[in-house]
PDB file with one MODEL, atoms N, CA, C and O in Angstrom:
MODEL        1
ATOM      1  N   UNK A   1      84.841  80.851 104.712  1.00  0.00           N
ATOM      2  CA  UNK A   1      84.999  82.247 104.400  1.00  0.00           C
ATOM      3  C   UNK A   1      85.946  82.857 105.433  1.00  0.00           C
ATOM      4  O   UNK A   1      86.098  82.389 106.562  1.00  0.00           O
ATOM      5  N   UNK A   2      86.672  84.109 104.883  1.00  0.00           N
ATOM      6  CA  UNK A   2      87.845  84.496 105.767  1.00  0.00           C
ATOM      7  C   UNK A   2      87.476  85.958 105.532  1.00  0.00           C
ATOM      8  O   UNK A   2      87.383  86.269 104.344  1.00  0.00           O
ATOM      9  N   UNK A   3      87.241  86.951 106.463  1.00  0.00           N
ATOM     10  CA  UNK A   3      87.445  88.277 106.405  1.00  0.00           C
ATOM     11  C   UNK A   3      88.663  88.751 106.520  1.00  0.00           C
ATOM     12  O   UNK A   3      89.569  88.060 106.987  1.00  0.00           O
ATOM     13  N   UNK A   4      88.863  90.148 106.056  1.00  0.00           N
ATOM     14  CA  UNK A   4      90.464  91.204 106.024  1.00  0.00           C
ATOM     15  C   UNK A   4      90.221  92.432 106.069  1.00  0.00           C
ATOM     16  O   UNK A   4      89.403  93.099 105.435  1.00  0.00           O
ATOM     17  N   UNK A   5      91.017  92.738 106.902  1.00  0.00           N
ATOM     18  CA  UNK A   5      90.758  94.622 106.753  1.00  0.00           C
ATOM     19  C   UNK A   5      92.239  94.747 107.143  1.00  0.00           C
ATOM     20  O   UNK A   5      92.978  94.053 107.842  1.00  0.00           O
ATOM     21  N   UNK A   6      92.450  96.168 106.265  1.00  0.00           N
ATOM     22  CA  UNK A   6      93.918  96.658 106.417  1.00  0.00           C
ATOM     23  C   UNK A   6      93.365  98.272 106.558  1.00  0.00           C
ATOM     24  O   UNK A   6      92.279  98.779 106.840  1.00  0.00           O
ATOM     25  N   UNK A   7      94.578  98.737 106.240  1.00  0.00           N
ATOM     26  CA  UNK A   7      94.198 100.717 106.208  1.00  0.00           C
ATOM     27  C   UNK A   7      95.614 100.436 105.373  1.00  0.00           C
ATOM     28  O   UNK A   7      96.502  99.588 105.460  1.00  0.00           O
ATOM     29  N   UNK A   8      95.274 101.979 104.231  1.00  0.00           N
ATOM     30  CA  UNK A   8      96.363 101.951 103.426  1.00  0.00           C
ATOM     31  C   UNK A   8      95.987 103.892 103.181  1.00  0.00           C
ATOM     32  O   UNK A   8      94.936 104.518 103.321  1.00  0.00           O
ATOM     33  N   UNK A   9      97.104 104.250 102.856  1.00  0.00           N
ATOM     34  CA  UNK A   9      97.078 105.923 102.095  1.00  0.00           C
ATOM     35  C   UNK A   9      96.102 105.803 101.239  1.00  0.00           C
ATOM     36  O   UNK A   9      95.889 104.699 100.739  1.00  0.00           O
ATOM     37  N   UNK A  10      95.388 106.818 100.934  1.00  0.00           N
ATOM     38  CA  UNK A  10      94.225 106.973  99.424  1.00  0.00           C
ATOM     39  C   UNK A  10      95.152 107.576  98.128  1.00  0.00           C
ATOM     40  O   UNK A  10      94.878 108.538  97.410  1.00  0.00           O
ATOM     41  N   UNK A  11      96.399 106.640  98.072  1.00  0.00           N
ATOM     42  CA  UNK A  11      96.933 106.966  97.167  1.00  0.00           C
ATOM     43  C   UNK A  11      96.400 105.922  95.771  1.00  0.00           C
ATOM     44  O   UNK A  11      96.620 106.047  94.567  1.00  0.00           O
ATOM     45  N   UNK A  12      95.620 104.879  96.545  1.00  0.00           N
ATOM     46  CA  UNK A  12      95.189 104.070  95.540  1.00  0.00           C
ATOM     47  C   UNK A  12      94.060 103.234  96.173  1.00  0.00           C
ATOM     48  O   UNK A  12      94.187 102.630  97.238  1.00  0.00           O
ATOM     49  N   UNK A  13      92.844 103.258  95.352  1.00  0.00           N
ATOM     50  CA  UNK A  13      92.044 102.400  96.164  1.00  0.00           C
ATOM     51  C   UNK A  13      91.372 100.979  95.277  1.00  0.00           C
ATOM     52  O   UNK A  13      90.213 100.679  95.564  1.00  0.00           O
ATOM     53  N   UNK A  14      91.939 100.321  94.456  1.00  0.00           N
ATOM     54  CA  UNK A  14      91.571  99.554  93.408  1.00  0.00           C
ATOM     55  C   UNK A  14      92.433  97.966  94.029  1.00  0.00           C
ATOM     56  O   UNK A  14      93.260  97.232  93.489  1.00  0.00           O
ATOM     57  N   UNK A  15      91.741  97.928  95.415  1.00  0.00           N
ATOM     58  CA  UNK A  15      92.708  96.978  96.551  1.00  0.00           C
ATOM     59  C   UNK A  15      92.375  95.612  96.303  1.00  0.00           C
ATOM     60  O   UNK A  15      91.179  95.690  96.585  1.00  0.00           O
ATOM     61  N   UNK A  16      92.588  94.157  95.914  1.00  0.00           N
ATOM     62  CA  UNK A  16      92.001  92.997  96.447  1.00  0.00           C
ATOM     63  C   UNK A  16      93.034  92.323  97.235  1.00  0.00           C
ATOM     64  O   UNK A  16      94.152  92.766  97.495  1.00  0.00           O
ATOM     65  N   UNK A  17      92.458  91.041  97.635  1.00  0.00           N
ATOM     66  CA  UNK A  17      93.298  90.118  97.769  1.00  0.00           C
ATOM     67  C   UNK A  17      93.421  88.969  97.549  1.00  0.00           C
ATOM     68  O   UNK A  17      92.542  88.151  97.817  1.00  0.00           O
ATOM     69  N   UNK A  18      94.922  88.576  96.834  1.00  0.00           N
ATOM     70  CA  UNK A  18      94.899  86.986  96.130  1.00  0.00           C
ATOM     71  C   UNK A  18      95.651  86.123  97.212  1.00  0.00           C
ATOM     72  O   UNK A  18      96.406  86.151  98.184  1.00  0.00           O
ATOM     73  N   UNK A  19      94.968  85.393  96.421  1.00  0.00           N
ATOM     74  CA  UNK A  19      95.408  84.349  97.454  1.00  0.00           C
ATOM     75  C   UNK A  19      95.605  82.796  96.941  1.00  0.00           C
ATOM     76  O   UNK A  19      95.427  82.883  95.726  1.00  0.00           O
ATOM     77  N   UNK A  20      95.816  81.749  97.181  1.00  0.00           N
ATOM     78  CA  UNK A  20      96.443  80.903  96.527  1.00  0.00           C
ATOM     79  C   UNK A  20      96.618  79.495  97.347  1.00  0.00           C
ATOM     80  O   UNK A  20      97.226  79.834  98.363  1.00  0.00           O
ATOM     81  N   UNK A  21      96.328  77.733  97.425  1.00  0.00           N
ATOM     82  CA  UNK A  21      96.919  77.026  98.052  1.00  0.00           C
ATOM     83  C   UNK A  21      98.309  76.653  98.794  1.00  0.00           C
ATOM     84  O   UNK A  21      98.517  75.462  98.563  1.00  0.00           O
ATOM     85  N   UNK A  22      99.082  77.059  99.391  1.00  0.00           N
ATOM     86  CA  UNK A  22     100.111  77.115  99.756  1.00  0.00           C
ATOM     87  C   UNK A  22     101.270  76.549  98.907  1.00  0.00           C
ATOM     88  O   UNK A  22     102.347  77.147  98.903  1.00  0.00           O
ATOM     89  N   UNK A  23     101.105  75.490  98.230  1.00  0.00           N
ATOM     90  CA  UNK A  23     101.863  75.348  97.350  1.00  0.00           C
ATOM     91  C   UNK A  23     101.952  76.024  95.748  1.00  0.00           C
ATOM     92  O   UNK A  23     102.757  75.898  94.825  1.00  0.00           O
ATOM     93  N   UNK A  24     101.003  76.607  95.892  1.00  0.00           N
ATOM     94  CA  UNK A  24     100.820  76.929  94.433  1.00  0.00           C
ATOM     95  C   UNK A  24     101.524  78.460  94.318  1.00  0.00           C
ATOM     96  O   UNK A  24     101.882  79.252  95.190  1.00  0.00           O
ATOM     97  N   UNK A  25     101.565  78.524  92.517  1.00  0.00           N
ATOM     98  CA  UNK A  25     102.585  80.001  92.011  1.00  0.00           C
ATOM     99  C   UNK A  25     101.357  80.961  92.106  1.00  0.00           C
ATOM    100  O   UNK A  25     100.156  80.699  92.176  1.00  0.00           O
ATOM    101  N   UNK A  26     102.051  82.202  92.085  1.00  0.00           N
ATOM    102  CA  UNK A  26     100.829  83.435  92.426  1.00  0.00           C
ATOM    103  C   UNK A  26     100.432  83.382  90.854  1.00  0.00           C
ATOM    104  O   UNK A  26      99.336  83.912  90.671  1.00  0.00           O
ATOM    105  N   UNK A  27     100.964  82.940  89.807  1.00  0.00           N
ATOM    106  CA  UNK A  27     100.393  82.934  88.150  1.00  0.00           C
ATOM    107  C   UNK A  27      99.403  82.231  88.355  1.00  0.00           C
ATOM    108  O   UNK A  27      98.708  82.411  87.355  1.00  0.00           O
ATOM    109  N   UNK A  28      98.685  81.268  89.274  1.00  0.00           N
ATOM    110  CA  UNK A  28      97.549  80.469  89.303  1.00  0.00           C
ATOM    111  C   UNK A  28      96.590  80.681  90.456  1.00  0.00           C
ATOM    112  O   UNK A  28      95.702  80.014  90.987  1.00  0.00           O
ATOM    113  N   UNK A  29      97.237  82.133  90.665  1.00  0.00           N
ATOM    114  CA  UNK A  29      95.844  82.300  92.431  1.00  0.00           C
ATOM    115  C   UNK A  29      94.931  82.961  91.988  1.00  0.00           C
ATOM    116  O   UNK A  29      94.849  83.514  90.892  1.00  0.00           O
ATOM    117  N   UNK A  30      94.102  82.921  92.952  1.00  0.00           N
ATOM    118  CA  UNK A  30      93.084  83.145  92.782  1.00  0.00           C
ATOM    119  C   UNK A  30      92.755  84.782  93.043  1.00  0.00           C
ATOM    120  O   UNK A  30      93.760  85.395  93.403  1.00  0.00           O
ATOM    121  N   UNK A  31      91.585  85.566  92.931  1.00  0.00           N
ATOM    122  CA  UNK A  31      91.092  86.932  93.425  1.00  0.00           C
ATOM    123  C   UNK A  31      90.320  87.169  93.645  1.00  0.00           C
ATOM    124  O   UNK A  31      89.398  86.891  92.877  1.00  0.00           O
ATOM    125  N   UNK A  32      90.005  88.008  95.094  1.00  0.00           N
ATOM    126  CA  UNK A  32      89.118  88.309  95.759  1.00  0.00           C
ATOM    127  C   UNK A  32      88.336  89.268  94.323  1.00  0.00           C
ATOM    128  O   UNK A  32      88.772  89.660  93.241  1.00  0.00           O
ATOM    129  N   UNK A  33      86.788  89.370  95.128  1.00  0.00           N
ATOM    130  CA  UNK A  33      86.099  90.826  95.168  1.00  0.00           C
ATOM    131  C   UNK A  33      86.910  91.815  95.714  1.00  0.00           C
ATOM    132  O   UNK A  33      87.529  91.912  96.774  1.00  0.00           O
ATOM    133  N   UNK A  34      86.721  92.721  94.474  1.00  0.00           N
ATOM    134  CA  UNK A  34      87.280  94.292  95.033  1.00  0.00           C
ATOM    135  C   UNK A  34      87.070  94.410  96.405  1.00  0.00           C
ATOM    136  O   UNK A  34      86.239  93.686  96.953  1.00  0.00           O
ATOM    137  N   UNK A  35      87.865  95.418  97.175  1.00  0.00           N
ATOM    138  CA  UNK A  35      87.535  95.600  98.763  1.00  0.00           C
ATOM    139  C   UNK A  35      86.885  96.861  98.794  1.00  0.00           C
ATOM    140  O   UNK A  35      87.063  97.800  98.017  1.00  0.00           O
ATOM    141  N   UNK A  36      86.367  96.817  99.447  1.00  0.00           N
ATOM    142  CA  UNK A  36      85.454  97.898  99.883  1.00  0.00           C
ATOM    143  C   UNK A  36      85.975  98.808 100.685  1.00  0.00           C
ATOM    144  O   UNK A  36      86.875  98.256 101.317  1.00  0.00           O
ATOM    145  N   UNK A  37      85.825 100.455 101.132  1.00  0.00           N
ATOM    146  CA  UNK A  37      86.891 101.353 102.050  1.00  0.00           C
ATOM    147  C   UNK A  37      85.730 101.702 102.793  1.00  0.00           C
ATOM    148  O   UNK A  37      84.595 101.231 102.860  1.00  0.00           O
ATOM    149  N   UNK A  38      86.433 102.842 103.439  1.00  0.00           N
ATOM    150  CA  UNK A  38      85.780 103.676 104.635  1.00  0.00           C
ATOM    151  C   UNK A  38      87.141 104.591 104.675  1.00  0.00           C
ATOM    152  O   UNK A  38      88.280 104.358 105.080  1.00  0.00           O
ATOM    153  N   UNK A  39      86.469 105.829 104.024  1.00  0.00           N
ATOM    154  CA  UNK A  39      88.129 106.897 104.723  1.00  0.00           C
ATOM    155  C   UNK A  39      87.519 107.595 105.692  1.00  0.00           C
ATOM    156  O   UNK A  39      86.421 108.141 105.804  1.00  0.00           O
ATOM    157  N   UNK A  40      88.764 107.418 106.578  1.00  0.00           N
ATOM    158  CA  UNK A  40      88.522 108.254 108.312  1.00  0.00           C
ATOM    159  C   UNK A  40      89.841 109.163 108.405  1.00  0.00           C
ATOM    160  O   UNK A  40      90.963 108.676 108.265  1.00  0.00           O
ATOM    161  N   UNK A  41      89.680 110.135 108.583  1.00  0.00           N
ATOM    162  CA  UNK A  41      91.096 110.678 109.516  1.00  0.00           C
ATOM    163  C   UNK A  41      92.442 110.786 107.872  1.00  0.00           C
ATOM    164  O   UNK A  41      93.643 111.011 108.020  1.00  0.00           O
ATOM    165  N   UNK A  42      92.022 110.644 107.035  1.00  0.00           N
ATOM    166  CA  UNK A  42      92.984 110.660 106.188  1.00  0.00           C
ATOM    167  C   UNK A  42      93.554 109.869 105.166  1.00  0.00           C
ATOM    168  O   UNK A  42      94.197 110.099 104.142  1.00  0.00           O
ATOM    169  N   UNK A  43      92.784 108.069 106.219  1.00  0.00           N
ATOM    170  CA  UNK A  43      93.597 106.842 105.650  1.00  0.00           C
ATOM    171  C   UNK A  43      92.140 106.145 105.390  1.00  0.00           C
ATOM    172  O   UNK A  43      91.035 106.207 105.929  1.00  0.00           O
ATOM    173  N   UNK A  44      92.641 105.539 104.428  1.00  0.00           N
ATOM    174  CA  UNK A  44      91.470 104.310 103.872  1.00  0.00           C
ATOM    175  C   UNK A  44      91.514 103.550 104.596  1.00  0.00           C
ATOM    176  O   UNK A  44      92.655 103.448 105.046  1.00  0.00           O
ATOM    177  N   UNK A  45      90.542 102.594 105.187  1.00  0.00           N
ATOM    178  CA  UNK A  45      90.250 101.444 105.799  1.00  0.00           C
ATOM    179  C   UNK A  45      89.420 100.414 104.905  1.00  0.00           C
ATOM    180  O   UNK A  45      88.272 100.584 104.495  1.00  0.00           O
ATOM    181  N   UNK A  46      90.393  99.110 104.654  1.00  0.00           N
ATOM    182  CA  UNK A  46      89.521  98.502 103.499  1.00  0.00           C
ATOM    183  C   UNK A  46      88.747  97.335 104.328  1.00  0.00           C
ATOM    184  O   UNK A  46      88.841  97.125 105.538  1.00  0.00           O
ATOM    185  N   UNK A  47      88.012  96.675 103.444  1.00  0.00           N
ATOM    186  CA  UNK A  47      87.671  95.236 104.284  1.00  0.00           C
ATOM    187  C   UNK A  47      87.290  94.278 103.040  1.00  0.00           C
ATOM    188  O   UNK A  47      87.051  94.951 102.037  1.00  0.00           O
ATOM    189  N   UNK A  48      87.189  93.117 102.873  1.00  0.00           N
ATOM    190  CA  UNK A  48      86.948  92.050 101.789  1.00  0.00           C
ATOM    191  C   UNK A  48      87.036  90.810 102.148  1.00  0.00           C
ATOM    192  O   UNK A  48      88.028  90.275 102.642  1.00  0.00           O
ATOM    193  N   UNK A  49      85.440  90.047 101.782  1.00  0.00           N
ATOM    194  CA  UNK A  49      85.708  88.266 102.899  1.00  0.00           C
ATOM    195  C   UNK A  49      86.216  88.162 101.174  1.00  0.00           C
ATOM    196  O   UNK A  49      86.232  88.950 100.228  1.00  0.00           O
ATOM    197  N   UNK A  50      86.594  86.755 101.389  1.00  0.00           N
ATOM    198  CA  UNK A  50      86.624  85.709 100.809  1.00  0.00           C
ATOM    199  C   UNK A  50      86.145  84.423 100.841  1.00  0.00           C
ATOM    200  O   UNK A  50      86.638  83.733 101.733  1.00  0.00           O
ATOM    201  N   UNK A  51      85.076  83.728  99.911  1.00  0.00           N
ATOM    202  CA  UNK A  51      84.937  83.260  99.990  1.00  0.00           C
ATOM    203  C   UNK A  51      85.356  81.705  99.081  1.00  0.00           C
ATOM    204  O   UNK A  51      86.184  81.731  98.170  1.00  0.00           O
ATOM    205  N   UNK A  52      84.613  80.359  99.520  1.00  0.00           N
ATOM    206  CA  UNK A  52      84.803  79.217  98.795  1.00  0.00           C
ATOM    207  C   UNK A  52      86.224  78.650  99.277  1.00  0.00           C
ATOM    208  O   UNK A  52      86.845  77.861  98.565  1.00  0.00           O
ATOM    209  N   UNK A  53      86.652  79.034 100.367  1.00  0.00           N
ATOM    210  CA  UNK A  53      88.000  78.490 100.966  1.00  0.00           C
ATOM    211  C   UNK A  53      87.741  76.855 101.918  1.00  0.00           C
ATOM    212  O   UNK A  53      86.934  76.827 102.846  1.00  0.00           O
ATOM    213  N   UNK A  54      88.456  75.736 101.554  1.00  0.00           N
ATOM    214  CA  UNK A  54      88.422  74.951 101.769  1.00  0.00           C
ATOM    215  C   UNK A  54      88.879  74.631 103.626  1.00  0.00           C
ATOM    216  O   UNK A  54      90.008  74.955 103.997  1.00  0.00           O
ATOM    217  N   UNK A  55      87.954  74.037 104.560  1.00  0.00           N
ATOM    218  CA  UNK A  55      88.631  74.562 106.073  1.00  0.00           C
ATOM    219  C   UNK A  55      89.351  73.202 105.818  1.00  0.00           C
ATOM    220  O   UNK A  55      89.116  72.252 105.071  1.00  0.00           O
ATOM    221  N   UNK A  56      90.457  73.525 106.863  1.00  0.00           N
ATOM    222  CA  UNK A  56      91.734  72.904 107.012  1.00  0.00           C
ATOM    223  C   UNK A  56      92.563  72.989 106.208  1.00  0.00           C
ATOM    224  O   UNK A  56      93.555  72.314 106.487  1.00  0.00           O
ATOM    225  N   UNK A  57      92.643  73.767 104.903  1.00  0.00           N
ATOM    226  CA  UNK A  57      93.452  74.052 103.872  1.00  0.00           C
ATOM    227  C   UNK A  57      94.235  75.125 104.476  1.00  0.00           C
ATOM    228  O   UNK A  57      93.756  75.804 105.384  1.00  0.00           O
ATOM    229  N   UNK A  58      95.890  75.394 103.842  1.00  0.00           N
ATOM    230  CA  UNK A  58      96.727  76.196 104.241  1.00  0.00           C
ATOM    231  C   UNK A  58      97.037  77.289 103.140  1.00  0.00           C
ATOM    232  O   UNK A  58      97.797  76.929 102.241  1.00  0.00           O
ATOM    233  N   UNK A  59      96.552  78.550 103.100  1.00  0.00           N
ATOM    234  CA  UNK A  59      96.584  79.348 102.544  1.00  0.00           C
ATOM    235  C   UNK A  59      97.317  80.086 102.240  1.00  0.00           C
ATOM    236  O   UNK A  59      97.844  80.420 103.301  1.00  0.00           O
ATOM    237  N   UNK A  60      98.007  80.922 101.039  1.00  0.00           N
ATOM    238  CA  UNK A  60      98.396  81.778 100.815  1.00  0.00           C
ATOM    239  C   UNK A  60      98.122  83.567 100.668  1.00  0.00           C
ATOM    240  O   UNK A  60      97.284  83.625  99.769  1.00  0.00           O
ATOM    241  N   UNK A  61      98.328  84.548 100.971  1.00  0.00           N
ATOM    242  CA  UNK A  61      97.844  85.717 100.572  1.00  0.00           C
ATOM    243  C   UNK A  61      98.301  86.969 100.362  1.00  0.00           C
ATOM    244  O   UNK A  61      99.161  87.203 101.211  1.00  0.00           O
ATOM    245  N   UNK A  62      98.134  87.911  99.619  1.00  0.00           N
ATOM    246  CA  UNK A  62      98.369  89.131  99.743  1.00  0.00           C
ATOM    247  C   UNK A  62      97.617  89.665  99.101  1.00  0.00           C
ATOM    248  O   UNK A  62      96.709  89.296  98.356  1.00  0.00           O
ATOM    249  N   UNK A  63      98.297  91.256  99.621  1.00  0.00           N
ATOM    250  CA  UNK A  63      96.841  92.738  99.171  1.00  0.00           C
ATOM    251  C   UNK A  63      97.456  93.585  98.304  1.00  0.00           C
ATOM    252  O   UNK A  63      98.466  94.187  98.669  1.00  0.00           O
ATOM    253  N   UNK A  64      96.975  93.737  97.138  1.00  0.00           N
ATOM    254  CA  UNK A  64      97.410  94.542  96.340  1.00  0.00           C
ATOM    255  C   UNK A  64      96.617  95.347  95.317  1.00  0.00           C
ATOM    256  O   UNK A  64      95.564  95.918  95.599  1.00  0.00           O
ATOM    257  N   UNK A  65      97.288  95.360  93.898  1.00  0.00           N
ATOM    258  CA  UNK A  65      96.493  96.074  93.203  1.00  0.00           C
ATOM    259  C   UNK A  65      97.079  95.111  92.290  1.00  0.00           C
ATOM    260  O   UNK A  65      98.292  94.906  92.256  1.00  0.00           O
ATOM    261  N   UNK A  66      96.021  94.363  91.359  1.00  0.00           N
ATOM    262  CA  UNK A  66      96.425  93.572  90.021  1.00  0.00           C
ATOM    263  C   UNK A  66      97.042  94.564  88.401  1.00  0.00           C
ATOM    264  O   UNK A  66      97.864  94.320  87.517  1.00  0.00           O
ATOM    265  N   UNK A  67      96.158  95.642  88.685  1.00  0.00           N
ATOM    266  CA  UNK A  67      96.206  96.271  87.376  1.00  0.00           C
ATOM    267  C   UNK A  67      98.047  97.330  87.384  1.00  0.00           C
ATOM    268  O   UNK A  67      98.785  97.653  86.453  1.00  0.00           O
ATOM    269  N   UNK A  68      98.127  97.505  88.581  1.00  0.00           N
ATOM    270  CA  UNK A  68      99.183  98.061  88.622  1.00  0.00           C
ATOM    271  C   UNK A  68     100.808  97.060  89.087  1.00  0.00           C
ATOM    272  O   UNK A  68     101.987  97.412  89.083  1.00  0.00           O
ATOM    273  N   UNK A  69     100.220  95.891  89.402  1.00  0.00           N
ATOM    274  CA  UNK A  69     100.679  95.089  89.940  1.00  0.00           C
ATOM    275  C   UNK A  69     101.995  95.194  91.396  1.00  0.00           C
ATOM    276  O   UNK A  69     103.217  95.050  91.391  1.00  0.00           O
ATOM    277  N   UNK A  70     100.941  95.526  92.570  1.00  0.00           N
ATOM    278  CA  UNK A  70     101.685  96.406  93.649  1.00  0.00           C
ATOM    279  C   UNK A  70     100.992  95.451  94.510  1.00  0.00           C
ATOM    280  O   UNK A  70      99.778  95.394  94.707  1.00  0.00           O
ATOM    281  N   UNK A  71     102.015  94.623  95.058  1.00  0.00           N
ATOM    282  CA  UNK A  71     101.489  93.272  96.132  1.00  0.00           C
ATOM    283  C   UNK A  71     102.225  93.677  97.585  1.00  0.00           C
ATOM    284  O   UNK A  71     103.290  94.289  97.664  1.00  0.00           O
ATOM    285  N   UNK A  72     101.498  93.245  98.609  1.00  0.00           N
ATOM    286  CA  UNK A  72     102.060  93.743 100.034  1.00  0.00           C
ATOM    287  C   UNK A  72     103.555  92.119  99.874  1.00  0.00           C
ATOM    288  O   UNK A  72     103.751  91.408  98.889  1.00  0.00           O
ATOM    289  N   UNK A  73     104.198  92.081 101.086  1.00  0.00           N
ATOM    290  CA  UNK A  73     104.692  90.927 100.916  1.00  0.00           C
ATOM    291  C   UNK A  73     104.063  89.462 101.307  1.00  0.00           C
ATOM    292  O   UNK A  73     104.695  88.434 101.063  1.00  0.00           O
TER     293      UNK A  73
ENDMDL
END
């Protein structure tokens, strides 16, 4: 299992993160549980483990929104 927390604007809060074997296309990754927030001060603070990750495996990831399809890089 791998935890994440970012902070993002509350311009959108419908956040996960996919993620994927290092070789593989993002058309076949996988997705977190929704992330969970905390707004402080203005800005969302998200957090979301992931689990079922293989140790010593090399991972892929990013945070986005699927439905709108808005991925960090």
């Amino acid at each position: 299992m791998r935890g994440f927390a970012w902070t993002a604007s509350p311009e959108n809060t419908d956040y996960v993160i996919q993620y994927a074997d290092s070789d593989m296309e993002w058309e076949n990754a996988k997705v977190s549980e929704p992330a969970t927030y905390t707004e402080y001060d203005g800005n969302l603070y998200y957090k979301v483990d992931v689990d079922g990750l293989t140790p010593g495996e090399t991972y892929t990831y990013r945070v986005g929104d699927p439905v709108d399809g808005v991925w960090s890089e």
